[in-house]
Backbone of each chain as ProteinMPNN parsed JSONL, in Angstrom:
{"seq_chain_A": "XXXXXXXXXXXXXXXXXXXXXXXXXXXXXXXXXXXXXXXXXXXXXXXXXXXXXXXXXXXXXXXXXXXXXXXXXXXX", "coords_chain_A": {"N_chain_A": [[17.694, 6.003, 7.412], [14.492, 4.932, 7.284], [12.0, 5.309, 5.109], [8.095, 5.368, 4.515], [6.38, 5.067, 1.167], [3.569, 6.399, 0.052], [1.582, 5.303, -2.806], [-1.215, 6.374, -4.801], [-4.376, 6.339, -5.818], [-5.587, 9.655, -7.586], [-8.026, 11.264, -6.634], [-10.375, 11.839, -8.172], [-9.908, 9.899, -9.979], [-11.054, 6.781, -11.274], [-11.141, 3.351, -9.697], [-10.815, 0.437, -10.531], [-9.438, -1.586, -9.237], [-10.278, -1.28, -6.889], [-13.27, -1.246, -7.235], [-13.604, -3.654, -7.846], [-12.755, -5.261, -5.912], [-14.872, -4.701, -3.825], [-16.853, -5.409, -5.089], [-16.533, -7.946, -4.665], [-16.511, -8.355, -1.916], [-19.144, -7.451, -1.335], [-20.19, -9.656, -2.695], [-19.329, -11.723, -1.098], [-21.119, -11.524, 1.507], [-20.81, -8.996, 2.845], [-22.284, -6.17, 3.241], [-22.456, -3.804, 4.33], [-19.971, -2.807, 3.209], [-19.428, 0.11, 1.726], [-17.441, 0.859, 0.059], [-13.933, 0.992, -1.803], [-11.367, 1.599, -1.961], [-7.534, 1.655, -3.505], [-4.219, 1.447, -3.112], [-0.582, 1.421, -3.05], [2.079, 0.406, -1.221], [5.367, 1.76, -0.346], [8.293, 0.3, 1.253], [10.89, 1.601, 2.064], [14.691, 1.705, 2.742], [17.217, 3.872, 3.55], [20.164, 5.269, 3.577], [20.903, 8.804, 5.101], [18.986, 11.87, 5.992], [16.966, 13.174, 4.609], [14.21, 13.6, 3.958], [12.929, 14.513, 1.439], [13.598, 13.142, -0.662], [12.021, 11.171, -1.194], [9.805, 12.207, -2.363], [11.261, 12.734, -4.753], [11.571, 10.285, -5.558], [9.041, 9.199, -6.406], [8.845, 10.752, -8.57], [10.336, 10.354, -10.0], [10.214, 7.682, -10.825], [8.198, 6.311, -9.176], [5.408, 6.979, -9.467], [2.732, 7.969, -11.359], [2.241, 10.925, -12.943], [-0.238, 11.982, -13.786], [-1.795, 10.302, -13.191], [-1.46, 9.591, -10.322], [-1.184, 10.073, -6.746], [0.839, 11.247, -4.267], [2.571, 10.271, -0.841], [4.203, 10.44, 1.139], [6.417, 9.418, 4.296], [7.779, 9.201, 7.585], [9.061, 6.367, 9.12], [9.432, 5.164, 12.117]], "CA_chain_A": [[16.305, 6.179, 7.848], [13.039, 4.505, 6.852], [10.732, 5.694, 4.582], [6.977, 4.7, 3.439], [5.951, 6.371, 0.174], [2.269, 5.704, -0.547], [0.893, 5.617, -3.918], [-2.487, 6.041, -4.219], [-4.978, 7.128, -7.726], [-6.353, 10.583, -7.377], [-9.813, 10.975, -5.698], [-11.246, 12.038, -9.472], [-9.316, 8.655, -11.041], [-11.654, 5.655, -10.829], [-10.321, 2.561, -9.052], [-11.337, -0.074, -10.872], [-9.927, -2.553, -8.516], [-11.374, -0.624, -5.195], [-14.554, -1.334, -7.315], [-13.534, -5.206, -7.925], [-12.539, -5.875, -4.673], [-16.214, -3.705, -3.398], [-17.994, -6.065, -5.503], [-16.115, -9.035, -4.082], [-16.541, -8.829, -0.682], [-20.978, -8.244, -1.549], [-20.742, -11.139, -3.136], [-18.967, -12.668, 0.489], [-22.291, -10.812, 2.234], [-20.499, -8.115, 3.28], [-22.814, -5.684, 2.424], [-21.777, -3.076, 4.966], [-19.01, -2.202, 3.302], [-19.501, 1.044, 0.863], [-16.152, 1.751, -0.873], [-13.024, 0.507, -1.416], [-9.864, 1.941, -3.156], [-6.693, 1.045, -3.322], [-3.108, 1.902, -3.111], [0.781, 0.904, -2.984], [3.516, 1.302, -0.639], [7.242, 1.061, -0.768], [8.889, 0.286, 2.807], [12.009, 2.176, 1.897], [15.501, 1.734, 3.951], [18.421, 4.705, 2.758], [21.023, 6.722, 4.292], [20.334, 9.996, 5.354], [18.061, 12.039, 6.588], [16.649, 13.86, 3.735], [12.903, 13.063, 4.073], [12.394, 14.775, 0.461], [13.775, 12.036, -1.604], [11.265, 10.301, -0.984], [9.517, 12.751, -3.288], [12.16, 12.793, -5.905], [11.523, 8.845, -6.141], [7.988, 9.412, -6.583], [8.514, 12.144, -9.547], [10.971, 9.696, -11.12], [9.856, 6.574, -10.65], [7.005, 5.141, -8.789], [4.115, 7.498, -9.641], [2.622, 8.628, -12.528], [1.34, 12.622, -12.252], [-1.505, 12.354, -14.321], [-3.294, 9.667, -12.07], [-0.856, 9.115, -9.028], [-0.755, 10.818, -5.839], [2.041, 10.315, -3.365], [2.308, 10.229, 0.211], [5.929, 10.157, 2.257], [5.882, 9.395, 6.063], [8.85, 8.745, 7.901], [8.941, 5.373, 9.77], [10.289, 5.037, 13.078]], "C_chain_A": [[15.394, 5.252, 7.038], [11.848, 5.473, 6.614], [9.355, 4.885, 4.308], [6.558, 5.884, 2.741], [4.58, 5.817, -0.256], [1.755, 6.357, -1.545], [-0.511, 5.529, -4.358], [-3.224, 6.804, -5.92], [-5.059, 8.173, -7.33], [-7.804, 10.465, -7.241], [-10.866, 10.54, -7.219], [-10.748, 10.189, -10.835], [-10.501, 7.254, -10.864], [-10.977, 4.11, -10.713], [-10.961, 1.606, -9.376], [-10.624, -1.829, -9.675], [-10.253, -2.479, -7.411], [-12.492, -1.593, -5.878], [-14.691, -3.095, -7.278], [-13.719, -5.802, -6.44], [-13.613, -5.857, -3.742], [-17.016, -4.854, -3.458], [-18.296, -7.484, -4.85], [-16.949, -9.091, -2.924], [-18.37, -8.327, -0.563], [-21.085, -9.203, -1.834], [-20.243, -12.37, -1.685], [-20.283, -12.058, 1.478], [-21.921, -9.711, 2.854], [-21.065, -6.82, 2.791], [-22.946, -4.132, 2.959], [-20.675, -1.898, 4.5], [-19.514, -1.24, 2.086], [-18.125, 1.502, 0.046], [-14.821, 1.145, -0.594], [-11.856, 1.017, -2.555], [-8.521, 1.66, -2.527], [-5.009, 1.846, -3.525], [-2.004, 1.092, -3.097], [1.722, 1.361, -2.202], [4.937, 0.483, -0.592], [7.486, 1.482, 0.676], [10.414, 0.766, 2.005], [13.541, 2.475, 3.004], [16.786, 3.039, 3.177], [19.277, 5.421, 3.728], [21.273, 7.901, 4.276], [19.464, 10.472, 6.218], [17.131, 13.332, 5.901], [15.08, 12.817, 3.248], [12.196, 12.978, 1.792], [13.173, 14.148, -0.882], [12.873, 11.136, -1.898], [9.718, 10.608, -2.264], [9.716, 12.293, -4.64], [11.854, 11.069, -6.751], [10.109, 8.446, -6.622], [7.695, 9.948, -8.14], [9.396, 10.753, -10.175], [11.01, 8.015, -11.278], [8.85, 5.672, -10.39], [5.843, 5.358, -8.648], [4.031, 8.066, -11.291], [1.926, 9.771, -12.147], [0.383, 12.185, -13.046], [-2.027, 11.882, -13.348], [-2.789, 9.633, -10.833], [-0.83, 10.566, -8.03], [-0.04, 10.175, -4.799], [2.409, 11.078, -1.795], [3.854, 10.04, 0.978], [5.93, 10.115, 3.841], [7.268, 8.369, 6.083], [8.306, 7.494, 9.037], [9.748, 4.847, 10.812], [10.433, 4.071, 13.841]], "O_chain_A": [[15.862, 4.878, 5.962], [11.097, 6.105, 7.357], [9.484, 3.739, 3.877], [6.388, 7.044, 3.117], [4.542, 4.777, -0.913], [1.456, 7.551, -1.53], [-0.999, 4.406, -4.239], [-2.69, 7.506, -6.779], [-4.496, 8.128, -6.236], [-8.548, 9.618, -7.735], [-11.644, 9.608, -7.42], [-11.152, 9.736, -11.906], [-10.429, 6.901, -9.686], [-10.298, 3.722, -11.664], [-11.959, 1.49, -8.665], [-11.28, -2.852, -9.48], [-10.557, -3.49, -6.779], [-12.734, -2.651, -5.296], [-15.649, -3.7, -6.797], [-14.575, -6.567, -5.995], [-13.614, -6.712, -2.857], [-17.678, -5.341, -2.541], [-19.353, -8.052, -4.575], [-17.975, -9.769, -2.892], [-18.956, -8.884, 0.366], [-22.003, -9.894, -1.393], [-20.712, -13.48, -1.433], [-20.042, -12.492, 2.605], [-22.812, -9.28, 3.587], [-20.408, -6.264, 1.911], [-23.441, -3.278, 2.224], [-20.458, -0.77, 4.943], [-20.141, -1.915, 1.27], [-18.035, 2.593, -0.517], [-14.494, 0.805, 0.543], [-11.705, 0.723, -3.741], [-8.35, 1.467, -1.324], [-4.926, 2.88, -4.188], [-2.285, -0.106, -3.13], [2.218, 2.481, -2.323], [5.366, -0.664, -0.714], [7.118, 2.519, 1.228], [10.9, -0.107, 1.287], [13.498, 3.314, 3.904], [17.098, 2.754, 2.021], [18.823, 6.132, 4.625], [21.979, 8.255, 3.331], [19.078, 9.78, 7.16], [16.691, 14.271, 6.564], [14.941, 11.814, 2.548], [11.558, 12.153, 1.138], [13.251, 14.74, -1.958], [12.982, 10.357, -2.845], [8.957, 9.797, -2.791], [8.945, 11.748, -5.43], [11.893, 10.757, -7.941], [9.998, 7.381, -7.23], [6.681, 9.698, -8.792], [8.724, 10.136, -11.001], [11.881, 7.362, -11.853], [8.572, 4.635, -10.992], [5.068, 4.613, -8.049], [4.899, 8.425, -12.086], [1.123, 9.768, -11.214], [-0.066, 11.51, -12.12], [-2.676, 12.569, -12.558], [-3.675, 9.642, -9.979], [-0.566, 11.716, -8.382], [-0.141, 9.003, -4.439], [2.494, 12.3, -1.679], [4.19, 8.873, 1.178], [5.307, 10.977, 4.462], [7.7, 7.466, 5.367], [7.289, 7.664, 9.709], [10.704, 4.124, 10.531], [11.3, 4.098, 14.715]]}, "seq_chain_B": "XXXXXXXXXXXXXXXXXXXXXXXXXXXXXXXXXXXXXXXXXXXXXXXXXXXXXXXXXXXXXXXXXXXXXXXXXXXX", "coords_chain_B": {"N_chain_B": [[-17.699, 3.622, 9.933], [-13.567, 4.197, 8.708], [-11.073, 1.99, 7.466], [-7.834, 0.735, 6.872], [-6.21, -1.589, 5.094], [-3.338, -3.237, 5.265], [-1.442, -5.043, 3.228], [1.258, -6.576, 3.155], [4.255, -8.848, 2.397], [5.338, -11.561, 3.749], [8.486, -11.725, 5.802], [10.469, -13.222, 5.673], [9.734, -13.633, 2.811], [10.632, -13.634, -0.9], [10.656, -9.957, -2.413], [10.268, -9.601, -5.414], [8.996, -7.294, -7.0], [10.022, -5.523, -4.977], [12.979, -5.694, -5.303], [13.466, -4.899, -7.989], [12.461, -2.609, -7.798], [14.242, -1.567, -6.449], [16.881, -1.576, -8.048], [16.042, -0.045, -10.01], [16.384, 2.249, -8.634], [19.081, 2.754, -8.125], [19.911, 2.366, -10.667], [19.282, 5.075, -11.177], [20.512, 6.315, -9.483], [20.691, 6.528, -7.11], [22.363, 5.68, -4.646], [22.308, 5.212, -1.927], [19.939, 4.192, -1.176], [19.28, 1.743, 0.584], [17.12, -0.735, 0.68], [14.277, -2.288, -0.505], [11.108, -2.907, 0.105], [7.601, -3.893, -0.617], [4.064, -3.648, -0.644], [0.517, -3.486, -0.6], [-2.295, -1.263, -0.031], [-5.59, -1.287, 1.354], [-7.849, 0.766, 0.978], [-10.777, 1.236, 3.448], [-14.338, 2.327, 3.342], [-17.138, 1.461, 5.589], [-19.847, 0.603, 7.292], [-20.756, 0.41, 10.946], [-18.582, -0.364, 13.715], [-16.766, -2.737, 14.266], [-13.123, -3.336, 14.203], [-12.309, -6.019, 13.457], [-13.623, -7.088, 11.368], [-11.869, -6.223, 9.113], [-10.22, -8.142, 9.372], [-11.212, -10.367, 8.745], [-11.75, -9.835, 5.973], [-8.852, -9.665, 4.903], [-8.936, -12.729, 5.649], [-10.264, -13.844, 4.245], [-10.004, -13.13, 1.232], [-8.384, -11.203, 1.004], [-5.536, -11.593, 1.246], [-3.042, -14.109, 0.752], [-2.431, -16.436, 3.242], [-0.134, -18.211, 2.699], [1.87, -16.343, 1.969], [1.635, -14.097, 2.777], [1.395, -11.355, 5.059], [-1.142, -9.514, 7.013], [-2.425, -6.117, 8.422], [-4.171, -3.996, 10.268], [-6.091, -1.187, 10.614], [-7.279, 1.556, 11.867], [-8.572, 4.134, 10.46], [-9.02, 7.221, 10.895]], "CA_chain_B": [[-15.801, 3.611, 10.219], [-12.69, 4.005, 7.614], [-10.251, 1.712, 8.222], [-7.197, 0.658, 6.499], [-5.544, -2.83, 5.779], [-2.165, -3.067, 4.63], [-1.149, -6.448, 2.854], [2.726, -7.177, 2.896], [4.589, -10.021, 2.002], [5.99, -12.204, 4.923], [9.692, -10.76, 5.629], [11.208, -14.114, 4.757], [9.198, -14.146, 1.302], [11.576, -12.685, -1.398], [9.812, -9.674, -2.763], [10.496, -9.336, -6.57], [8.525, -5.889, -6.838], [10.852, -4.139, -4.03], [14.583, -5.572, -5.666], [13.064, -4.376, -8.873], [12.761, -0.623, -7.622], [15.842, -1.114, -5.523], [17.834, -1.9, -9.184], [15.911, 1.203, -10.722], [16.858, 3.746, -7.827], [20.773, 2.296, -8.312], [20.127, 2.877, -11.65], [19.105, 6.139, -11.413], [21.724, 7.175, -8.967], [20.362, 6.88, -6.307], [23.041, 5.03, -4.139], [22.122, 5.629, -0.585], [18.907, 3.163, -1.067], [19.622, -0.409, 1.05], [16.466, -2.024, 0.752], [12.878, -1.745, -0.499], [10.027, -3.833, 0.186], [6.245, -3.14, -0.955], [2.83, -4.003, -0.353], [-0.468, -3.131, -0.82], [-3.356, -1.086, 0.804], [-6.964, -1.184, 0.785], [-8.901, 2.27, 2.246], [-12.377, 0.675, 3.486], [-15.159, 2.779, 3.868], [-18.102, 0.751, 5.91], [-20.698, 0.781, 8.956], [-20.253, -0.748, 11.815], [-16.95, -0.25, 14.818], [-16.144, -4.073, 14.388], [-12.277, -3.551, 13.52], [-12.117, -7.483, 13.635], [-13.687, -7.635, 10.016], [-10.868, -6.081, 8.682], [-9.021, -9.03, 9.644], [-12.007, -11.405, 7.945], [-11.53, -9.344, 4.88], [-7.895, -10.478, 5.014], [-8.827, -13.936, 5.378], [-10.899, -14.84, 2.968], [-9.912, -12.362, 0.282], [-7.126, -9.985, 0.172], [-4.227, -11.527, 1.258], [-2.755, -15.472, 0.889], [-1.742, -16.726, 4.243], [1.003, -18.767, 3.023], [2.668, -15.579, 1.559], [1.239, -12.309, 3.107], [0.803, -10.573, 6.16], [-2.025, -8.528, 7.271], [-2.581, -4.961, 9.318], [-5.923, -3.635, 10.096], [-5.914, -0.074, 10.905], [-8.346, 2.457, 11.472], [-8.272, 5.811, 9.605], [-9.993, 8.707, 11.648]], "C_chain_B": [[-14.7, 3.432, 8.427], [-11.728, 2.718, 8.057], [-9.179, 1.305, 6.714], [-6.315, -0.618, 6.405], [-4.437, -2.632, 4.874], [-1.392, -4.199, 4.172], [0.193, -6.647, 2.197], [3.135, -8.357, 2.418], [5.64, -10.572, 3.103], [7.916, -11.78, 4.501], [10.621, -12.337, 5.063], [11.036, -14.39, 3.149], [10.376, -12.891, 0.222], [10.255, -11.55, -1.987], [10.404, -9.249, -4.232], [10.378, -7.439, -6.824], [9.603, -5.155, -6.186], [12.005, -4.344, -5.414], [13.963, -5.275, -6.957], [13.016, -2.506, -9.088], [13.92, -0.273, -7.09], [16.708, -0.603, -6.798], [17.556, -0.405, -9.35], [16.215, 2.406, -10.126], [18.415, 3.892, -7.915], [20.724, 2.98, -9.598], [19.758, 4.417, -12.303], [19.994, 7.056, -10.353], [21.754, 7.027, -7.411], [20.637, 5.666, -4.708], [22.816, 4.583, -2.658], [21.201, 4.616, -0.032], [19.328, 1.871, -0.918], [18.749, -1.111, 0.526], [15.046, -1.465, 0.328], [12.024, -3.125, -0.437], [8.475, -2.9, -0.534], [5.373, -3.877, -0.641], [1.405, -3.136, -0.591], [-1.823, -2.292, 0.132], [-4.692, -1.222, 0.417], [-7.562, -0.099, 1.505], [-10.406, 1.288, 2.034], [-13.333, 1.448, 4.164], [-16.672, 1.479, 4.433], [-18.966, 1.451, 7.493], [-20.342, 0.152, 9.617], [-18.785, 0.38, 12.461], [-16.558, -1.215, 14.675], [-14.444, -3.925, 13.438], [-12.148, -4.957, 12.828], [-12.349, -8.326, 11.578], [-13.018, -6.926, 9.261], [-10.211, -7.278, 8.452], [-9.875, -10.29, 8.404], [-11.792, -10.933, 6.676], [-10.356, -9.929, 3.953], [-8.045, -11.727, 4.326], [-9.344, -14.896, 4.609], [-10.946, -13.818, 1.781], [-8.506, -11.272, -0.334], [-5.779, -10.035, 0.417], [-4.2, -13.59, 1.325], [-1.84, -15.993, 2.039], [-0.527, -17.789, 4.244], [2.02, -17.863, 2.425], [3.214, -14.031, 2.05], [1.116, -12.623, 4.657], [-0.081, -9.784, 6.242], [-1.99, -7.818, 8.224], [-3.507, -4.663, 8.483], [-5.731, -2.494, 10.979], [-7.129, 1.074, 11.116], [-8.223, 3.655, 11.292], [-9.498, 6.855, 10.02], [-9.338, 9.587, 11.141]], "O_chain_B": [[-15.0, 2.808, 7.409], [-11.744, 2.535, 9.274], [-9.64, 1.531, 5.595], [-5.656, -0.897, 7.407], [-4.538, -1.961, 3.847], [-0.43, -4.367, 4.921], [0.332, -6.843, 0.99], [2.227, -9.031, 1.931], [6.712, -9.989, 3.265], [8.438, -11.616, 3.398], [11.341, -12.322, 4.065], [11.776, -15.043, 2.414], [10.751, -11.756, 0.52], [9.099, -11.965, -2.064], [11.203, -8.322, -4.095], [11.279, -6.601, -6.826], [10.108, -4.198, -6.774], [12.048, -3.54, -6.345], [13.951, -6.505, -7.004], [13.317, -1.656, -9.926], [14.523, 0.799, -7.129], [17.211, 0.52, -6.775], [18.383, 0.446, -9.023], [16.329, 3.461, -10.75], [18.962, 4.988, -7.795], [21.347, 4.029, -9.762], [19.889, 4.812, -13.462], [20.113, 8.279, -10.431], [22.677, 7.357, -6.667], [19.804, 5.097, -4.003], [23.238, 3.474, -2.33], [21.324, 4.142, 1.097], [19.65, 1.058, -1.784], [19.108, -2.098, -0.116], [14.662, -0.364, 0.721], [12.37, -4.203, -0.92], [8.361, -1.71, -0.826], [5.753, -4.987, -0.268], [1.552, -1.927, -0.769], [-2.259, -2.961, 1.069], [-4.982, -1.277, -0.778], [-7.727, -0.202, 2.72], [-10.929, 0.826, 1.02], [-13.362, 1.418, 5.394], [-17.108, 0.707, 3.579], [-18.731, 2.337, 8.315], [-19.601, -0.776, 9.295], [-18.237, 1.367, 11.97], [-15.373, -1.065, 14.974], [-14.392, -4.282, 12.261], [-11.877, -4.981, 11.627], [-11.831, -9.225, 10.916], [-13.689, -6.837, 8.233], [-9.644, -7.469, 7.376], [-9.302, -10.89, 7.494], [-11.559, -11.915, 5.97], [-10.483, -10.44, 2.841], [-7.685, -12.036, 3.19], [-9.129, -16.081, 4.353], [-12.076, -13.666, 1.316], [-7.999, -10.864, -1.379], [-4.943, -9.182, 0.12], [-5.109, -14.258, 1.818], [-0.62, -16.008, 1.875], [0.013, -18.21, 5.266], [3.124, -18.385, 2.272], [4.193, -13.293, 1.939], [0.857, -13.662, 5.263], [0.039, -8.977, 5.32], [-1.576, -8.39, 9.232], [-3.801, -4.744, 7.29], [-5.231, -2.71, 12.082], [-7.867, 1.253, 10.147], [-7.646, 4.297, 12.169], [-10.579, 7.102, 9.484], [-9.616, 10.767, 11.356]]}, "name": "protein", "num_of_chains": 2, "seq": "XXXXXXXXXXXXXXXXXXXXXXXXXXXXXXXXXXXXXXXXXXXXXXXXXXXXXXXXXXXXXXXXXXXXXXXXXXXXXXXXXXXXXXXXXXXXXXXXXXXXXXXXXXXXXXXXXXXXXXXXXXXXXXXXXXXXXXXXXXXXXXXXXXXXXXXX"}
């Protein structure tokens, strides 16, 4: 199966390059845009069909709990 | 509108980042895992319905068209 696991800060974490990237695209005149945060995802290929690994790789690997929150969605 | 762009790395481009987590899921046991790729998101809060500047966002800022791909998404 195919997984995506998205890593993303917590709402309360501040996203300092949401805010970079924010500032960026005012300084391109885009002035429209109000907010921008940011995230990571892993296109994941494995055998099985055990969605909640996807977890497990999260907890031991590609998030941190204090600031990370993580997202699993199967990809069809 | 929210919308959502998602900035990959062209499927011929090697991606360091993925075979880097691939190694560490091997090395943590976790045998079953073929293949990982990754990429990046941006959540964009703004005014406006124009998906289209998603794509301008892209092109003059958040992704390098001789490396990346872009998806422009909208998050309702």
């Amino acid at each position: 199966m195919k997984i995506n696991i998205i890593v993303t800060l917590k709402d309360n974490v501040e996203d300092a390059e949401g805010q970079s990237v924010l500032k960026a695209l005012h300084l391109l005149g885009y002035d429209e845009v109000s907010n921008v945060r940011t995230g990571k995802v892993y296109y994941i290929e494995m055998k099985g069909n055990d969605l909640s690994k996807g977890y497990e790789f999260c907890d031991k690997l590609l998030a941190n709990p204090v600031i990370n929150k993580c997202k699993v969605e199967r990809d069809d």
